[in-house]
C-alpha positions in Angstrom: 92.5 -81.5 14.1 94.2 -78.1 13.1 92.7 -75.8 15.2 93.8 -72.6 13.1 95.3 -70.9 15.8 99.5 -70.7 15.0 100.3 -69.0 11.8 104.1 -70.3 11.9 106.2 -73.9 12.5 107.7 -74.9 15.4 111.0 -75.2 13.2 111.8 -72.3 10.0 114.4 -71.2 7.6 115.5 -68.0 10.1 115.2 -65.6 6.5 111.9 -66.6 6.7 109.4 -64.0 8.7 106.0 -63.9 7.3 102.5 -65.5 8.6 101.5 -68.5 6.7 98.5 -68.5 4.7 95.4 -70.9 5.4 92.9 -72.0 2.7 90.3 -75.0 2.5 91.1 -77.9 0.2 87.9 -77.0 -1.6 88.8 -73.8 -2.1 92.4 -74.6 -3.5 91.8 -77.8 -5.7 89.2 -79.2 -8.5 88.9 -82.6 -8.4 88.9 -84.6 -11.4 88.1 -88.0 -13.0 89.5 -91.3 -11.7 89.4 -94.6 -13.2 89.0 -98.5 -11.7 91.5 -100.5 -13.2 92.7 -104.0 -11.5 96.4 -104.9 -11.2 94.7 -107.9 -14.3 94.1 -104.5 -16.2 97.6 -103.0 -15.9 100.9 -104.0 -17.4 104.8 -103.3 -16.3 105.6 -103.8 -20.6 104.2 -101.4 -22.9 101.4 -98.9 -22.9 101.1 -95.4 -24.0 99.0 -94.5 -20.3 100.3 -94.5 -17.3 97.9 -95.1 -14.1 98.0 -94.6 -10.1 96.9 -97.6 -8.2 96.2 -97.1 -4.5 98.0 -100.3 -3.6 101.3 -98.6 -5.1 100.8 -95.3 -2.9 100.7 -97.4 -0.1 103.8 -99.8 -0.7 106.0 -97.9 -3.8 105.7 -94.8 -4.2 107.1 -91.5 -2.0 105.5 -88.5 -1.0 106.6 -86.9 -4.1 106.8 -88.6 -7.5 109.8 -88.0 -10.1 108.3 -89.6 -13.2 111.7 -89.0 -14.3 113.2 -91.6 -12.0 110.1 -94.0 -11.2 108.0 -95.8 -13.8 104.6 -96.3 -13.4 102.2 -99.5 -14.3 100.4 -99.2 -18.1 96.9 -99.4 -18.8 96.2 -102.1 -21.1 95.6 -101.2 -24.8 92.3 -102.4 -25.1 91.5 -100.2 -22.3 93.1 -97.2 -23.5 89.4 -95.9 -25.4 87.7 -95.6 -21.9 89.7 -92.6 -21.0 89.7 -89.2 -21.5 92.4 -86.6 -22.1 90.7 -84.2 -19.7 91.8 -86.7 -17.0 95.4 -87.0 -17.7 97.5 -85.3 -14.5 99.6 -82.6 -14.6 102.8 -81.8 -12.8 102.0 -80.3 -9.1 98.8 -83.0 -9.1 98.0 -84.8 -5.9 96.6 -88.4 -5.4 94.8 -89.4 -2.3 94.3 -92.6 -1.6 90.8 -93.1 0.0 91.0 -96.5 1.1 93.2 -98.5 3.7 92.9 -101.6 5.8 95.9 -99.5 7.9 94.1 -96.3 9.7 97.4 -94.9 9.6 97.4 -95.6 5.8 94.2 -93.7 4.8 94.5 -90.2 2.8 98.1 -90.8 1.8 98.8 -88.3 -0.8 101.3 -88.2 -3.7 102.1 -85.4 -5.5 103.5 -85.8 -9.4 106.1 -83.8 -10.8 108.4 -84.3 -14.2 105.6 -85.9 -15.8 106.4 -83.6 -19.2 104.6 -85.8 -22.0 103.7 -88.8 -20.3 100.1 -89.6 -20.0 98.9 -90.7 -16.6 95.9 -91.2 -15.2 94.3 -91.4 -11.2 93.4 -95.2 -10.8 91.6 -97.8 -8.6 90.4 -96.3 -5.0 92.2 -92.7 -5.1 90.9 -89.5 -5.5 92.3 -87.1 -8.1 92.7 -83.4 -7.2 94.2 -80.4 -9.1 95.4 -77.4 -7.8 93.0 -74.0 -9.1 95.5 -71.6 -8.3 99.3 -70.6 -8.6 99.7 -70.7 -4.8 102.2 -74.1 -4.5 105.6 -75.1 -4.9 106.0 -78.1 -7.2 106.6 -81.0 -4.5 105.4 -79.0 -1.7 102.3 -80.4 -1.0 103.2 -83.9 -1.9 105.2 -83.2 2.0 103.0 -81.5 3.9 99.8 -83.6 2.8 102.3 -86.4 4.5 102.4 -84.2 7.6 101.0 -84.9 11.0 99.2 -81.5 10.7 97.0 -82.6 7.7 97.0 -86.4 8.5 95.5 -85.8 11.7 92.6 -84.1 10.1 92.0 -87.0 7.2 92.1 -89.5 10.4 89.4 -87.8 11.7 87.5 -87.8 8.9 88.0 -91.6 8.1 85.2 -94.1 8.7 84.9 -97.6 8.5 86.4 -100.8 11.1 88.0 -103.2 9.0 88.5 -100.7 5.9 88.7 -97.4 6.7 88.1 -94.9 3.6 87.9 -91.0 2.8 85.4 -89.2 1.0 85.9 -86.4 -1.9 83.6 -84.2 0.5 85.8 -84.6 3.7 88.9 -84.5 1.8 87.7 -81.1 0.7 87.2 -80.2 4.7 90.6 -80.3 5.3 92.1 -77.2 6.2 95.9 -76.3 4.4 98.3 -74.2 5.6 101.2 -72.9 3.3 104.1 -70.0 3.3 105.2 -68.0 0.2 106.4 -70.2 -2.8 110.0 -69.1 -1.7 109.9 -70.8 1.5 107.8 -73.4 0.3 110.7 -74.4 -2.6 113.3 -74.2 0.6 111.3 -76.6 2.2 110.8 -79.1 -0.7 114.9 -78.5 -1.4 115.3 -79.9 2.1 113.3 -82.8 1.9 114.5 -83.3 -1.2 118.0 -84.0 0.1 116.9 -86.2 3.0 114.8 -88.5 0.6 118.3 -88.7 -1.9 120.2 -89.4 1.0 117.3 -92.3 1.5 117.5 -93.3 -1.7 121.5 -93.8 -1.9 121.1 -96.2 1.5 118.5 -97.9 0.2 120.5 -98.4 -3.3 123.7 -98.9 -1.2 121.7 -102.2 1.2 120.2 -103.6 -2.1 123.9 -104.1 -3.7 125.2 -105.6 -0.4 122.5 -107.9 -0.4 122.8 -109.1 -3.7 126.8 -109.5 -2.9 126.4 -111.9 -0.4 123.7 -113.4 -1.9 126.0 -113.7 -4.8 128.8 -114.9 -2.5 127.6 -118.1 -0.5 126.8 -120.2 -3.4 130.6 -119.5 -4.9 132.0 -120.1 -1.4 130.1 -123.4 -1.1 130.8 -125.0 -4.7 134.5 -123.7 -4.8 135.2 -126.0 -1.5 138.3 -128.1 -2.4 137.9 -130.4 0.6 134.8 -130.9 2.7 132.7 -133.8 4.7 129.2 -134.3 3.4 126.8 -134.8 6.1 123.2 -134.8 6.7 122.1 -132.4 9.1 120.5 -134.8 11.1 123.5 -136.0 12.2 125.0 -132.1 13.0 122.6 -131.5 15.9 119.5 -132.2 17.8 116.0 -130.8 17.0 113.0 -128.8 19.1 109.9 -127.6 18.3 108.0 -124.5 19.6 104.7 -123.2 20.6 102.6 -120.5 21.2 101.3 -120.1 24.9 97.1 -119.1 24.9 97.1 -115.4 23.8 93.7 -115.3 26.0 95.9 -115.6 29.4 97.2 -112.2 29.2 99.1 -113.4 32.6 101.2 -115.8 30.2 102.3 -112.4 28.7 103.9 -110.4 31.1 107.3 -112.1 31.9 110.6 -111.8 31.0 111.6 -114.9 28.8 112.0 -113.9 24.9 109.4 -115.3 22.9 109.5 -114.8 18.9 107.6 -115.6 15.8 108.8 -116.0 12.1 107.7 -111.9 12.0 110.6 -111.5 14.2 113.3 -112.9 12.0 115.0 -111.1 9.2 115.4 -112.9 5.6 118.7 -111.4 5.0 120.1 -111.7 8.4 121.1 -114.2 10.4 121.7 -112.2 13.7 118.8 -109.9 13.5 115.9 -111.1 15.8 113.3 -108.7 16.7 112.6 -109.3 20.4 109.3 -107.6 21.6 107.3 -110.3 23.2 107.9 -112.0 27.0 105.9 -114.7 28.8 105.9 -116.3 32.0 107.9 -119.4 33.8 104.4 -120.0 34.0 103.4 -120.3 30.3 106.9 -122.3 29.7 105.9 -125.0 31.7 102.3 -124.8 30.1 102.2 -124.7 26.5 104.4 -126.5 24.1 106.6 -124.2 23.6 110.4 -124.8 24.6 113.2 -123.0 25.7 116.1 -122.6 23.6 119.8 -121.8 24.9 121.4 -119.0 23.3 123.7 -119.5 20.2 121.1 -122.0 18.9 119.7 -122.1 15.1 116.3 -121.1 14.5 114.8 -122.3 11.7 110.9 -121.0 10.3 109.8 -124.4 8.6 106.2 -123.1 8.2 104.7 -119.7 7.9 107.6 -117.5 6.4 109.9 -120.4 5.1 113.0 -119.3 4.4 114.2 -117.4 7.7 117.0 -118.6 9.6 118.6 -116.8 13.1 121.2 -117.3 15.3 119.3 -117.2 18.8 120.6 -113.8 20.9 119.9 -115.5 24.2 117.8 -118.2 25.5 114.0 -117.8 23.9 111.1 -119.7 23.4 110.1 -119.6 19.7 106.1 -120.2 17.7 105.2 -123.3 16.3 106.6 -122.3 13.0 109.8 -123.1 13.9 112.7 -126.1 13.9 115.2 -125.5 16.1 119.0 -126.7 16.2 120.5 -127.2 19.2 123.5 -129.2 20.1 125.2 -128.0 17.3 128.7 -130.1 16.0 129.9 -127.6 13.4 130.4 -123.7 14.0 127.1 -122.3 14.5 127.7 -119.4 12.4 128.9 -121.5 9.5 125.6 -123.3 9.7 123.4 -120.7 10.5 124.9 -118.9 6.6 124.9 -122.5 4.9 121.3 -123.1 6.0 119.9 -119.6 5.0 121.1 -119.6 1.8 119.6 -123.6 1.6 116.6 -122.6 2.7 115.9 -120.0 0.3 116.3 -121.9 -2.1 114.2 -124.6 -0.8 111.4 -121.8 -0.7 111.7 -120.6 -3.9 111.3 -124.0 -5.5 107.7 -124.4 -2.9 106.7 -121.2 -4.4 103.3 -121.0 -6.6 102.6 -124.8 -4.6 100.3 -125.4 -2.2 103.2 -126.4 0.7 102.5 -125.5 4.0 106.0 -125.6 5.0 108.8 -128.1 5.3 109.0 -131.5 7.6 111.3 -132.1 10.3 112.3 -135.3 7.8 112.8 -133.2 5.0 115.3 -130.5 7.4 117.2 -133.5 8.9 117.6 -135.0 5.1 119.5 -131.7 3.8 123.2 -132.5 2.7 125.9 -129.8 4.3 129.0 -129.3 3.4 131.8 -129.5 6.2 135.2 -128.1 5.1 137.7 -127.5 8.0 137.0 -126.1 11.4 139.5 -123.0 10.2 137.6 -122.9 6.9 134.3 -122.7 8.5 135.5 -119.5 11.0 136.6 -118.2 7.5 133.5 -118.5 5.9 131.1 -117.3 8.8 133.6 -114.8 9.7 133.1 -112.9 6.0 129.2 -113.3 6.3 129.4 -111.9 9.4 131.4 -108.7 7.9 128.8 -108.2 5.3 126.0 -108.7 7.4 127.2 -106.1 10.1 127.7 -103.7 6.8 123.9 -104.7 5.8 122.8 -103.7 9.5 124.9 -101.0 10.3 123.0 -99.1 6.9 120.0 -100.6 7.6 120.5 -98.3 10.8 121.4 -95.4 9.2 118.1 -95.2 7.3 115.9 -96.4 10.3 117.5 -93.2 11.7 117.1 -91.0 7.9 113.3 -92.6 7.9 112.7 -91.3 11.8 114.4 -88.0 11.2 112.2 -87.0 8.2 109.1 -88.3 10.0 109.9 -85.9 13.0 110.8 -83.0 10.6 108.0 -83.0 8.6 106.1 -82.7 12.2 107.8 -80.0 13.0 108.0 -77.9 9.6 104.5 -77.0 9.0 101.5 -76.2 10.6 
């Protein structure tokens, strides 16, 4: 909770001097009409009204929302006689979300700006709030509602177990603290170029992604000369397991043990590697261990995911693994993503569980030369490090910003 007692951050614009000014959310915003549209209600074509729903706060949009860059869903036409023009939102408007099956998730806030004559409107399980006076910086809030300061309060105001939510009288609890508009437009100018600099990364990992994604399938149907074999033939197969999650003894050794959670979709040597078990819960459970530079594949829940193993790991149930490979691992471990991918887009809208051993051992792969394999794996592996070495830089933007906006308010 914010205690009241510091009228300044731990971290300031040096021409900056004054005390900051405090003020309750009830006393600084009105709160206005919402409405409870489902996603069936909403459209991504046409539509004349714009709406908020609280699963897009949570997954799409950012702190602050350019209606001049993002796009919003549409309220349906037939809908469009059940609202109001009182309710339409106004640039420097904040939507709360009030509901979240994530604790961490509760109360998240955007503010709107550049709505200009776009109609929008607050939707399904947020709470719309207006600002009564001329005391904010457009975009400001939208930050500092996102800040530990102010989170920490909505957290303690959240009830529930499985579904934690906010009410309209606790939001209004909360107490806000805010600097002159001057500072406050230094601060948004500030984030402003972090979340660009976000943005760019982002733009920059999508492209590379779609370039390799682009670039297997034309490597693999331009080969002049290849051997077609079934993958059966290419290496030998093991299973995993999952040890009894009620031994908590089974849990606290070192041998790497991973689910399909741990395996990235767009990289083959990415394996997250947080969980360790026992000699003990090896020799117990079904799982197996599997020597390092082996292919794992997720056959079951997450099909699709393929990995290179790091070291020697023990893997779920979910996965088919390859060991005793003929042909370059690498090679494989690119041809059989890009197989598998599609093979899970073609299961999707079915009721599959996942695909057999039989079905893996059936897939055709083409071989092309020992030196054209190195090739091949050896320009995945450029793009991937590319992929990961941005996908770094914004793990680090992402941890920057969340530690600034700890440290820039109060």
């Amino acid at each position: 909770m914010n205690d009241g007692s510091r009228n300044y951050p731990n971290l300031r614009f040096p021409e900056f001097k004054e005390k900051w000014n405090t003020g309750v959310f009830d006393d600084l915003y009105l709160f206005g009409k919402t409405y409870s549209f489902s996603r069936d209600q909403l459209t991504s074509e046409t539509g004349s009204i714009r709406n908020v729903h609280y699963g897009d706060i949570h997954t799409k949009l950012g702190m602050v929302v350019d209606l001049d860059k993002f796009d919003l869903p549409r309220v349906n036409e037939e809908l469009l006689s059940n609202i109001s023009e009182e309710s339409f939102c106004s640039d420097g408007d904040l939507i709360i979300a009030d509901a979240s099956e994530d604790y961490e998730g509760v109360g998240k806030t955007i503010e709107l700006i550049n709505i200009c004559d776009k109609k929008v409107v607050s939707g399904l399980h947020t709470i719309y709030a207006k600002p009564k006076l001329n005391v904010f910086s457009l975009g400001y809030m939208g930050y500092y509602t996102n800040s530990i300061q102010v989170h920490d309060q909505v957290k303690f105001f959240a009830v529930g177990t499985k579904v934690y939510s906010i009410s309209k009288t606790n939001i209004g609890k909360i107490v806000l603290k805010y600097p002159s508009k001057a500072e406050q437009q230094k601060i948004v100018e500030f984030f402003s170029l972090i979340d660009q600099s976000i943005e760019n990364i982002e733009e920059k990992i999508k492209m590379l992604v779609l370039q390799k994604k682009g670039i297997i399938p034309k490597l693999i149907n331009e080969m002049s000369k290849y051997k077609l074999k079934k993958l059966g033939e290419l290496a030998s197969f093991v299973g995993g397991g999952t040890p009894s999650k009620t031994r908590s003894d089974y849990w606290s050794g070192s041998i790497p043990w991973v689910s399909s959670s741990d395996i990235s979709i767009s990289n083959i040597h990415k394996v997250d590697i947080s969980r360790f078990i026992t000699n003990e819960a090896l020799k117990e459970s079904t799982t197996k261990l599997i020597m390092k530079d082996s292919i794992l594949i997720v056959s079951r829940v997450g099909v699709g995911k393929v990995a290179i193993a790091p070291g020697d790991l023990c893997t779920s149930q979910d996965f088919t693994n390859l060991t005793n490979i003929v042909p370059d691992s690498r090679y494989l471990a690119h041809y059989l993503s890009y197989l598998m991918i599609l093979k899970s887009k073609m299961t999707q809208g079915t009721s599959i569980k996942g695909i057999t051993l039989d079905e893996i051992k059936n897939y055709d792969i083409k071989l092309p030369s020992d030196f054209e394999q190195k090739r091949i794996a050896d320009l995945l592996d450029r793009l991937d490090d590319r992929i990961r070495y941005n996908e770094m830089e914004l793990e680090f933007l992402i941890s920057l910003k969340r530690g600034l906006l700890s440290r820039m308010f109060i």
